[in-house]
N, C-alpha and C positions, 0 to 999 in steps of 0.2 A: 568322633572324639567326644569324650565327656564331659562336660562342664566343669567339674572338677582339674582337669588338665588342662584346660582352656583357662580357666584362674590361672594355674603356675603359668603358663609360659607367657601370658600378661604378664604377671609379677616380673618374671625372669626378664620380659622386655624392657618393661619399666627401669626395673635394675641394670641393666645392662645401657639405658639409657642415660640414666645417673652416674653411672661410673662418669660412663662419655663428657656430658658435660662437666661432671668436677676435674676430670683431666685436662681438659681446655683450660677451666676455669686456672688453672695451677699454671698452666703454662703461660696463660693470659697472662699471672702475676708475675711469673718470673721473670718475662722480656718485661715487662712495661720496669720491674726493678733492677734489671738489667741496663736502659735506655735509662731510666733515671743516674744509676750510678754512674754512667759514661758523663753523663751531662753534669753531674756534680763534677767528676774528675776534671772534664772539657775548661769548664767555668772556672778551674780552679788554675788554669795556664796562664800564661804571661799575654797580654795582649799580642805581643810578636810571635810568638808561637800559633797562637790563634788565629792571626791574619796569614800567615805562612800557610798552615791549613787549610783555610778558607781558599786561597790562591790553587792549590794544588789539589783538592775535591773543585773548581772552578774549572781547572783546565782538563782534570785526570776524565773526570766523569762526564761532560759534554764528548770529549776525543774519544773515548772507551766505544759510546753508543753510535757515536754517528760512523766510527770503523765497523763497528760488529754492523752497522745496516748494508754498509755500502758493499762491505764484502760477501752478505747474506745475498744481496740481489746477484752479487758476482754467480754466489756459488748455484743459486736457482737460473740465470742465464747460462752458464752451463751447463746444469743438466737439462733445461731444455733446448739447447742445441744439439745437444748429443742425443737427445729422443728425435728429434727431427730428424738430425743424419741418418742415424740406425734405422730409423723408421724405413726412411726414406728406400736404401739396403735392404730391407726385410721388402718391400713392394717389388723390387728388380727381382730378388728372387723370387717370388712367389710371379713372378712375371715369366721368368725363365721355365716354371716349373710347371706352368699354366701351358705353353709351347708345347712341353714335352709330354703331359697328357693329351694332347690333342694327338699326336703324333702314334703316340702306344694305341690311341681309341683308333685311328687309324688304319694300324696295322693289325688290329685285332677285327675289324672289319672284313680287311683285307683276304684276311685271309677264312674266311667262310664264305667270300662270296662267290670263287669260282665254283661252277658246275659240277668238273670232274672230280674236285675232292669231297665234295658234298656226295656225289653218287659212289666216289669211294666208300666212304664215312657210313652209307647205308647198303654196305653188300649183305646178301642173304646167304650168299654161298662165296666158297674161293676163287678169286678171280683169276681170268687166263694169265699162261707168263706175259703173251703179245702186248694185252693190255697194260699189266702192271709197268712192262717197259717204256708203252705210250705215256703214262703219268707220270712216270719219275721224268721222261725230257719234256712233258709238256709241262702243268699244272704243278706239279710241285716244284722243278726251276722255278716256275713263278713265286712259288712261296720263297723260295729262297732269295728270290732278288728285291723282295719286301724288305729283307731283315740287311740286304746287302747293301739296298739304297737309304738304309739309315742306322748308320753304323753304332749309334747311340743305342740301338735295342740290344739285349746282350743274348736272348733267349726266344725263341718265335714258337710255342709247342701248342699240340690237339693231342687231347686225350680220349678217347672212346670207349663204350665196355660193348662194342660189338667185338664177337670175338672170333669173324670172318676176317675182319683189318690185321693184316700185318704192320708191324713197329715199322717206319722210316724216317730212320735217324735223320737230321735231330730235329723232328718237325712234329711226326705222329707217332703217340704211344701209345699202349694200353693203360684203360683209367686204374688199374691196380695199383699201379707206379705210385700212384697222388691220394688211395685212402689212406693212407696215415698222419698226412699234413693236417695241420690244427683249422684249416680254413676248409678243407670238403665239407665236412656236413653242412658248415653257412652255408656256400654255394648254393646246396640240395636242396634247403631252407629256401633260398630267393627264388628259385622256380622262373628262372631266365633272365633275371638281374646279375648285374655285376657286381664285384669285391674288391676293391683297392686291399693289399696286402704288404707290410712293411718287413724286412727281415734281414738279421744280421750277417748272414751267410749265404753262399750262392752253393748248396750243393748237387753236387755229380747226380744225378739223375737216372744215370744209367747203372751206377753204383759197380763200377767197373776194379774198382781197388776196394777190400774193405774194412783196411787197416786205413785207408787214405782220409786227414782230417780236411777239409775244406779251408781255407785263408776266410781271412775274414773280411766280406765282401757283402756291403750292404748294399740293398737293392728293392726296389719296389715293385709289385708285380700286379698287373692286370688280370684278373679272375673273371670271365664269363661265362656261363654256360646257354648252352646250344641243344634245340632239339632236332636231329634228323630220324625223321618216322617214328618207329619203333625201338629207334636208340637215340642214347642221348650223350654228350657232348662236350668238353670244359676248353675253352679257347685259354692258354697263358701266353701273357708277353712280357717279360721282364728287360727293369733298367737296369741300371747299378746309378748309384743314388751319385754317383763322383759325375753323372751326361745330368742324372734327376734334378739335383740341385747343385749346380756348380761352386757357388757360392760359399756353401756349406762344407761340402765334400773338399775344395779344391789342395789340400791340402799345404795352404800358403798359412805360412806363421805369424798368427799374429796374437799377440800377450798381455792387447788390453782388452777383446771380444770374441765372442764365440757365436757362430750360428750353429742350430740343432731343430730336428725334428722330433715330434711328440704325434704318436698318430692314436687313432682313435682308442685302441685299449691299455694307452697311457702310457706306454713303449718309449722311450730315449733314444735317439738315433743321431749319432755326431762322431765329425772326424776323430779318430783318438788320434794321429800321430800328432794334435795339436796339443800343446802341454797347459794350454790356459785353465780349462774344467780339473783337471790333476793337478795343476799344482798349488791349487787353495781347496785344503781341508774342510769337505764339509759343504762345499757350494754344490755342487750336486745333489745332493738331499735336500737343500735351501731353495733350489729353485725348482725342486717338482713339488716342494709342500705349498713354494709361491702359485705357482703356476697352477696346480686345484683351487688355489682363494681366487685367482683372476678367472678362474672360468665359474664357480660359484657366483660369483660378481655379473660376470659380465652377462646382460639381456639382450643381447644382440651380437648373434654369432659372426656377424662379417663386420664386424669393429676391430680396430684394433687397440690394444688395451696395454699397459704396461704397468711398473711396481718397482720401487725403490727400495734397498733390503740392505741390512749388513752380515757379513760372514766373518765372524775372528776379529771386528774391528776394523772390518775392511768396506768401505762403500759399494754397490752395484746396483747397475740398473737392469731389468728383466721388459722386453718389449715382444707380444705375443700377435700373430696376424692368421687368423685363419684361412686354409685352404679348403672349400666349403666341398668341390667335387672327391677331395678325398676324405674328408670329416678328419682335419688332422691340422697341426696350428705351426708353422713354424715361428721359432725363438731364436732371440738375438742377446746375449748377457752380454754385459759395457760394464769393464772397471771405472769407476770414477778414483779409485784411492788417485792416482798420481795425479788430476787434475787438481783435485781438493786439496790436496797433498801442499801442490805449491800455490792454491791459496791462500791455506792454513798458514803456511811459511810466508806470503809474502804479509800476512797483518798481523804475523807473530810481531816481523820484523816494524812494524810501522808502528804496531805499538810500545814495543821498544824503544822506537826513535823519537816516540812521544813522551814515554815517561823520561829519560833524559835530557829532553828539553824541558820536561816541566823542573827537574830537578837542577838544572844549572838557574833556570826563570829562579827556582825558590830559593836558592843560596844567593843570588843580586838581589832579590826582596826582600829576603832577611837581614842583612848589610845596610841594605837603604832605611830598611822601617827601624833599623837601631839605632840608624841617625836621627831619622824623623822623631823616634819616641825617646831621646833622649832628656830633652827638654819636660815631657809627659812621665819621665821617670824619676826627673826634680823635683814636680810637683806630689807626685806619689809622696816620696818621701819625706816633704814638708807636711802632707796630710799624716802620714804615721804619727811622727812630732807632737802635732796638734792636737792626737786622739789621747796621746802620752800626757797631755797637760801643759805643754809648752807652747804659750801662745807668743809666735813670734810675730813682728811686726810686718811680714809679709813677703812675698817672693817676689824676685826681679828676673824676665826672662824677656830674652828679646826676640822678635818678630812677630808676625799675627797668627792668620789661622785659627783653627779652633783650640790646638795647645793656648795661643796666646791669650785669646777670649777665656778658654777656662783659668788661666793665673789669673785674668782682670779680675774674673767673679770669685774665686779665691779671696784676693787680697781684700775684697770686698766684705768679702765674709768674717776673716780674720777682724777688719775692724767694728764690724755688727758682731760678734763674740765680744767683742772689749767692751763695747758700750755696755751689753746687756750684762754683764756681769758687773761692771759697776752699777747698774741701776737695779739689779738683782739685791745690794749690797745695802743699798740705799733703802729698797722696800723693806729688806729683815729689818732695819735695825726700826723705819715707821714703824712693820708691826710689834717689834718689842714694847717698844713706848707706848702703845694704843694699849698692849694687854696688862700693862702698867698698871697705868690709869682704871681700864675697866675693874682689875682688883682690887684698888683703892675706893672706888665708887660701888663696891657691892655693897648690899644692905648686910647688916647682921645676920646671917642664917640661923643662929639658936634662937634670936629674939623674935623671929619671925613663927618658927617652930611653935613657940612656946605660946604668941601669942593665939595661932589658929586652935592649940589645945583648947586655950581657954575659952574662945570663941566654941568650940566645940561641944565642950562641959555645959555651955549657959543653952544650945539648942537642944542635948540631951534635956536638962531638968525645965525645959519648956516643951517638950517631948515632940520635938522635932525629928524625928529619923532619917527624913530625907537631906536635911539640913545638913544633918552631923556625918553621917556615910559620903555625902558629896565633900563634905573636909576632910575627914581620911584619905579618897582619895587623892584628894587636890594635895594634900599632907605628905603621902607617898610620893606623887607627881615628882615635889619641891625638892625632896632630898632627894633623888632619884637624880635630878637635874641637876644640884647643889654637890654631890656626892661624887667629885670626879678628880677617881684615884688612876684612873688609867684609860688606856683607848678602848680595851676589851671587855666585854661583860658575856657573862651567860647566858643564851637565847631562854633560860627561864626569867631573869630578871626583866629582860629586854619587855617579853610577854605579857607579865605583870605589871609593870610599865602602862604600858598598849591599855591593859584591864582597866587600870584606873585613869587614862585618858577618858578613856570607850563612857567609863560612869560618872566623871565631871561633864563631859557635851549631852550625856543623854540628861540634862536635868532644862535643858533652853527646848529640845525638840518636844512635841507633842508626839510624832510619833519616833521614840525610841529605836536605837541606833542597835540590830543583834548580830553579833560577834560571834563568830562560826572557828573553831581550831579542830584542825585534823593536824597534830602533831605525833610520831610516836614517842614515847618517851625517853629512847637513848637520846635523842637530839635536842631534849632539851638543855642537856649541858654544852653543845656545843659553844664554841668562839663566837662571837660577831663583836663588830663594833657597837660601841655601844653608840645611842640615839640613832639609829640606823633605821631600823623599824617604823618606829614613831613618827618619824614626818612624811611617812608615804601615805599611815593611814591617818594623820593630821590633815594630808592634803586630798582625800578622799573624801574625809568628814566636812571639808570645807567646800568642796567645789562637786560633790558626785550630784548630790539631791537640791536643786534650786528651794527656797522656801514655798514658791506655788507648784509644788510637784508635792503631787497625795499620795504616797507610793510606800510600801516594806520598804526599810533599808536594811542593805544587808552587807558586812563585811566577810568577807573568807581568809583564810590566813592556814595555807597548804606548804606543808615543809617535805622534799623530797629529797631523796638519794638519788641525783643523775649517773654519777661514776662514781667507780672508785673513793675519788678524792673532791668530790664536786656536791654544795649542796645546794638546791633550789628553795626559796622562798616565795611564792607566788600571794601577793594580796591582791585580792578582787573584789571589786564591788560591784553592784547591781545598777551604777547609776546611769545616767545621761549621757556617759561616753563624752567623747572629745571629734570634733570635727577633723575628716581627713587631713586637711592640710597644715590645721595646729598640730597632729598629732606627727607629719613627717617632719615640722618646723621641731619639737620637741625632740625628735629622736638626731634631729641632724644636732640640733644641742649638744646632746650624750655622745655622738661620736665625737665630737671637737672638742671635748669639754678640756682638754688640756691646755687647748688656745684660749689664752688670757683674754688675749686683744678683743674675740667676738662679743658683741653685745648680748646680753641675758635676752630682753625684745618679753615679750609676751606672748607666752606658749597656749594659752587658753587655760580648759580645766586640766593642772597638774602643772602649771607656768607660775604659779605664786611660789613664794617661800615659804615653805611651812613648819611651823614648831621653830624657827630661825634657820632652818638649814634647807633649802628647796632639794628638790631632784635631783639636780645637776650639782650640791655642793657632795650630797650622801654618795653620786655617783663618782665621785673626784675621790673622795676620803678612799673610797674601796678598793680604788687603781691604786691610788697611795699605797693602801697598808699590802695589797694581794698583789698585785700586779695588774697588767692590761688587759691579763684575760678574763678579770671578774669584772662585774659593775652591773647597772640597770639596764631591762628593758623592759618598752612600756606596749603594751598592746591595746586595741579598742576597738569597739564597734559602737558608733552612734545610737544613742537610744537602746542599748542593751547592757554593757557592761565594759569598764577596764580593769584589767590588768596590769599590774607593775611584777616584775622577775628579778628576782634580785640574788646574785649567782657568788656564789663565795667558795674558801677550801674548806675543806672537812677536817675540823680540830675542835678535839674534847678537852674543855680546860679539867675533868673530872673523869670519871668513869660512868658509863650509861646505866642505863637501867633494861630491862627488856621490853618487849610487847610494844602498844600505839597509846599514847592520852588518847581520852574518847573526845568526840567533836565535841565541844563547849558551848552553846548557844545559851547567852542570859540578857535577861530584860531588865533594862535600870530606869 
């Protein structure tokens, strides 16, 4: 094969591989979406319906399995008793059969051993009448009263090709008579061996009719050959298979088994006026295609072997036993249909009797659990109520149990709703008054403005640069923070923002704080809340870099498109990380952060408030405006760096722009 070819039919395999599994794969999906939507449907029932269910997969499915076992042992106990019986049947025969070869070898002896036919058998010339007349009453009587004293032989014959012997019926013939039979040349072949010979007919010999068709008369026949002198000799002695194997032959009716012989060159030999092999289509060819696989099989010729098979939908067993003197096997075929039959029938019927009992059991449990959950269906429906807005003052249900336990912690509830919304009521109106007051006690923001100008002006014309740039920004800072027209700003504003943080802290550090932006440019018009940003890297700038740490610092600020409708925010810094167990106390913060009651505690680095709004209030505002599935998370590794991820939707209060801003790295 050439290399070339051996490429494709890899490929091909390959491919053929991938199919394979994306087919699985598909099917995988569609049962587990399958089993999913039963279970949404399941879930979506009446609890009585459900416990009814539950009761009758309870009783259905236990009863279902432990029938189908009990009846499987049934139906494998029966057919090993019926291998054992039959078996058993097939040894008597092969017993009986045994007898009657001993018998045939007998009379096949028998008859070569007297004298006078032996020096018959080897005449050179025509013998006297005197003589001939002393053989026929002496020595050949005798042969005759072989075949007489066992009446079971059907045929006692010597064949010769001396052709001084005269024919004496029906004992000696001439060997002419016998070359045509399909078994001479063996014979000639064995060279003083004998031939076991099976055959369906017994014909005339003498061939005295010869329009005359023979009955059909099976029969086995003993094949020996004999050498006397210069001539040579074939002794036959035939049975009829009805004395050979009585068993078989007997011609007794019976319609649920058959015996039959199979002799060595694969032959079929069985009673036909028994209608059992006839009158199922097709078992005959089924049990000699069996009976080659049980002799391929079988490693040991004097075992005996058998094979369970269906014909039509019909059960049978096949049980074979070898006769080793004749190289030939006799067969026993056993219907099982009728035994199975009224197995199949009697666990039809018992699961029948089960499922009717389960079904009377599940219309009294569905009656009884309607009583039981009626109470459970009061409470239901005061929950609906509740969910409507209507808080009632509670349910009254009598007795215990876990119905009753669940109205106690109901009613319980109901009045923990009352409270809390009173004292819900009572906090709005606190913080009204507090943001009152806070707007009343703000400074003047124009006079503030105006004065940092001026402050500004006078470091300009003393030629302060650093001076004046750190009031810009701090100037920007102010209205930035002063300037709150809404919750929402532009992730460019937010940025700039950040910028002029980043150049008011770098004027305390000696070494300078650099500011790293990988944003592309659509996104900087996006949505965020506004002050969002800012106190994550307020709280980086506060707590990453201790002041005896000699180190670059460095901020990152990575804007991504996760999905669709999803955008990530990631700020990192380079600093000191946060200790494991601050940092799982910090994130258990962020999941709970909707629970008031939990104390804030002290998170370590990233646990302060920063810019006034810590972690945990920027993470609260987000669920607020977005829902539960945006908000912070915080990552770290000790001594290398953290991350905060801050996950929001994807809204352009503007239209983008294309391409990426370049990373921004500046030193103030």
């Amino acid at each position: 094969m050439r290399s070339a070819d051996a490429v494709v039919l890899v490929h091909s395999g390959l491919g053929y591989v991938h199919y394979i599994k994306r087919d699985v794969t598909v099917m995988v999906k569609r049962m587990a979406s399958l089993i999913q939507s039963f279970t949404y449907w399941f879930g979506r029932r009446s609890m009585q319906s459900r416990l009814v269910a539950a009761y009758i997969l309870i009783l259905l499915i236990p009863s279902i399995i432990v029938s189908n076992y009990f009846f499987k042992q049934i139906r494998e106990t029966y057919i090993s008793d019926a291998l054992n019986q039959n078996s058993f049947l097939l040894e008597i025969e092969k017993m009986n059969m045994l007898n009657q070869i001993e018998a045939i070898e007998m009379a096949a002896q028998l008859s070569i051993s007297d004298d006078g036919i032996k020096e018959y058998l080897r005449l050179s010339e025509e013998p006297e009448p005197a003589w001939l007349i002393e053989l026929a009453w002496g020595p050949f009587k005798d042969m005759q009263r072989i075949q007489t004293n066992n009446p079971n032989i059907t045929h006692l014959r010597l064949f010769t090709d001396n052709p001084n012997v005269t024919e004496m019926w029906p004992i000696i013939f001439q060997e002419n008579r016998i070359v045509g039979e399909p078994w001479f040349s063996k014979i000639k072949e064995l060279n003083g061996g004998e031939l076991w010979v099976f055959n369906h007919r017994d014909p005339d010999i003498l061939q005295r009719y010869a329009a005359d068709v023979s009955e059909e008369l099976p029969k086995v026949s003993l094949i020996r050959q004999v050498h006397l002198g210069s001539y040579s000799g074939v002794v036959q002695v035939d049975m009829l298979l009805k004395y050979f194997a009585p068993k078989t032959f007997a011609g007794i009716l019976d319609e649920s088994s058959q015996m039959m012989i199979v002799d060595q060159e694969g032959q079929l030999f069985m009673d036909r006026s028994q209608s059992f092999m006839t009158g199922h289509e097709g078992l005959r060819e089924e049990v000699e295609v069996q009976f080659a696989n049980l002799r391929q099989q079988a490693d040991d010729l004097e075992k005996t072997v058998h094979a369970q098979f269906s014909v039509n939908g019909s059960s049978f067993l096949l049980i074979a036993t070898p006769v080793e003197r004749l190289h030939a096997y006799v067969l026993n075929v056993v219907s099982l249909e009728g035994a199975l039959n009224n197995v199949s029938k009697a666990q039809g019927q018992i699961i029948a009797a089960n499922i009717l009992l389960i079904i009377l059991l599940s219309i009294i449990t569905y009656y009884m659990n309607s009583i039981i959950l009626k109470s459970l269906r009061r409470l239901t429906e005061a929950m609906k109520r509740v969910r409507k807005g209507e808080v009632t003052a509670g349910l009254t249900i009598q007795g215990g149990g876990e119905v009753g336990e669940l109205a106690h912690h109901f009613n319980k509830l109901i009045r923990t709703i009352n409270e809390l919304i009173a004292q819900g009521v009572r906090k709005q109106a606190v913080t009204k008054e507090a943001e009152l007051r806070t707007l009343h006690s703000q400074i003047d923001s124009h006079f503030l403005y105006n004065t940092l100008e001026n402050i500004k002006m006078l470091a300009e014309i003393e030629g302060q640069r650093t001076i004046s740039d750190a009031l810009t920004s701090l100037g920007g800072m102010m209205r930035y923070n002063f300037k709150w027209s809404g919750e929402y700003v532009k992730l460019r504003d937010e940025i700039r923002h950040i910028r002029n943080y980043i150049d008011v802290m770098n004027i305390r550090f000696d070494e300078p704080i650099w500011l790293e932006l990988n944003i592309p440019s659509e996104f900087m018009e996006l949505e965020v809340l506004k002050m969002s940003l800012q106190p994550i890297v307020e709280n980086a700038v506060k707590h990453a870099w201790p002041e005896a740490l000699d180190q670059e610092k460095r901020i990152k600020i990575n804007v991504i498109a996760w999905e669709e409708d999803r955008i990530t925010i990631n700020v990192t810094d380079n600093g000191i990380g946060i200790e494991p167990y601050r940092l799982g106390r910090l994130g258990e913060s962020l999941r709970t952060v909707d629970n008031e009651d939990l104390p804030s505690g002290d998170y370590g680095r990233g646990g302060a408030q920063a810019g006034g709004i810590g972690l945990r209030n920027v993470h609260q505002r987000i669920r607020l405006f977005y829902g539960n599935d945006y908000g912070l998370e915080v990552k770290s590794e000790e001594g290398i760096f953290t991350q905060v991820t801050m996950t929001f939707p994807k809204v352009l209060l503007t239209g983008g722009g294309s391409g990426h801003e370049k990373s921004d790295d500046r030193r103030r």
